[in-house]
C-alpha positions as CSV (number, residue, x, y, z in Angstrom):
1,X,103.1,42.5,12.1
2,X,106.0,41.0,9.9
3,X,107.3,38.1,10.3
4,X,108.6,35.0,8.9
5,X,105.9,32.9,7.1
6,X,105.8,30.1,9.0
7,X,105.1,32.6,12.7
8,X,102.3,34.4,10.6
9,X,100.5,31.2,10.1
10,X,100.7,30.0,13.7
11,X,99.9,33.9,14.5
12,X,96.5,33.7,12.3
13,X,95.2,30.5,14.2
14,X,96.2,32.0,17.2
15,X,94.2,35.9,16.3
16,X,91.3,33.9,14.6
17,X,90.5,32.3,18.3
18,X,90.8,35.8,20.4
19,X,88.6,37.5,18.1
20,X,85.9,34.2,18.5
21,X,86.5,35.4,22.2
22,X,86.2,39.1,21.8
23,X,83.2,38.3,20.0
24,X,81.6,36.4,22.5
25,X,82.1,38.5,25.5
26,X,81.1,35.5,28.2
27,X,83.4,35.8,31.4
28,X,84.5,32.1,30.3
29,X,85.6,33.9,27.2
30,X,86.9,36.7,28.9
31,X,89.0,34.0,30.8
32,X,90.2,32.0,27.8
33,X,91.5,35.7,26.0
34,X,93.9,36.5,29.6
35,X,95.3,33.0,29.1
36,X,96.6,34.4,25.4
37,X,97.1,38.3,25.9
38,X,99.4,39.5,28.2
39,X,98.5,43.0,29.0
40,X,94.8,44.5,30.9
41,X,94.9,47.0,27.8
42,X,94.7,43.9,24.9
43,X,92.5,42.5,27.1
44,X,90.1,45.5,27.0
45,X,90.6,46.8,23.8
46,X,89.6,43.0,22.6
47,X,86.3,42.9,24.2
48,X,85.7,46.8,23.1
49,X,86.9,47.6,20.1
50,X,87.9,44.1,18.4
51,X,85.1,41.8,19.3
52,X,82.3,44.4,18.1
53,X,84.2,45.1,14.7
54,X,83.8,41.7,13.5
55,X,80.3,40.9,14.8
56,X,79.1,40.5,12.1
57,X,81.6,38.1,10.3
58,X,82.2,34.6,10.2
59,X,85.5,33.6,10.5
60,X,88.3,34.8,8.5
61,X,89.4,37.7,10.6
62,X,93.1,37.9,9.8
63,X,94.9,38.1,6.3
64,X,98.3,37.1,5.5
65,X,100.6,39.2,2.5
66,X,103.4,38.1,1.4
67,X,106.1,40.1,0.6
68,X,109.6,40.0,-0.1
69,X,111.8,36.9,1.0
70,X,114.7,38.2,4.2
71,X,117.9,39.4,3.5
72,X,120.5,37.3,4.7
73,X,119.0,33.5,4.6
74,X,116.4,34.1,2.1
75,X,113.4,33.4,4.3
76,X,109.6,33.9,3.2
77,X,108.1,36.6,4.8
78,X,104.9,37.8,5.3
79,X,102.6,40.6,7.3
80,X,99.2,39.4,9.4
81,X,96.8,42.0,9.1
82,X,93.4,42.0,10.9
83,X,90.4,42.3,7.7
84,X,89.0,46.0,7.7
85,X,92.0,47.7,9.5
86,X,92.5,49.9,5.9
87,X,89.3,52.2,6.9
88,X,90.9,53.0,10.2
89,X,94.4,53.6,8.8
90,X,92.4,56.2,6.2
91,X,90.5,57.8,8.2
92,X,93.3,58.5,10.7
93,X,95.3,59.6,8.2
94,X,92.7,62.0,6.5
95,X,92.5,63.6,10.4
96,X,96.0,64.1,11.0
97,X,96.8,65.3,7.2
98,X,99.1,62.1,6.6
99,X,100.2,61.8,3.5
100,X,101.8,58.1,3.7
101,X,102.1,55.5,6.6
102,X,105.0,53.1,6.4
103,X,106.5,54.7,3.5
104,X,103.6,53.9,1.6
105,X,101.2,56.6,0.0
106,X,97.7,56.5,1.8
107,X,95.6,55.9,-1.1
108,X,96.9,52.4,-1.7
109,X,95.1,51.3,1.4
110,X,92.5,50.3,-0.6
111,X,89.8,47.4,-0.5
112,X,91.7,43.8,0.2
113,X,89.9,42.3,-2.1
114,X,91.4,44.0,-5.2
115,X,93.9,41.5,-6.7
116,X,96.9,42.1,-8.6
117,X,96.6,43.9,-12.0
């Protein structure tokens, strides 16, 4: 998603606590995520696909990029990405014979932990 900085902040906090409810799975969780999504299909896709992905991991589910300040007013902007996202992305790709996604070639959806060089 991109958005202005400010949103993707509030938009991490608020992605951070569905996944803690997509990985817990309880019906109180279950409860807690319909008070934030607003479709059946977010709700499901959550506690299937979502929650399971980051089993394993301990916070830090989203990541915020920067990129180039708005046209117009100048205004920060960023994208929110959920961490691990790049392996689906590639792998689709490679299936349909994609040979960019948003413009973008598909090898430069690499690791996220690769700084800038």
């Amino acid at each position: 998603v991109r958005t202005t900085l400010a949103r993707a902040k509030e938009l991490r906090r608020v992605g951070d606590r569905v996944v803690k409810y997509g990985k817990d799975g309880s019906e109180r969780a279950r409860i807690m995520a319909r008070g934030i999504l607003r479709t059946k299909e977010a709700e499901q896709k959550l506690f299937d696909v979502i929650g399971p992905r980051f089993q394993d991991r301990n916070g830090g589910y989203t990541r915020l990029l920067r990129t180039a300040p708005r046209k117009g007013d100048n205004a920060p902007m960023a994208f929110v990405q959920y961490v691990g996202w790049e392996d689906t992305v590639r792998a689709r790709a490679q299936e349909d014979g994609v040979q960019s996604i948003y413009g973008m070639p598909v090898n430069v959806f690499r690791g996220a932990k690769q700084g800038p060089r």
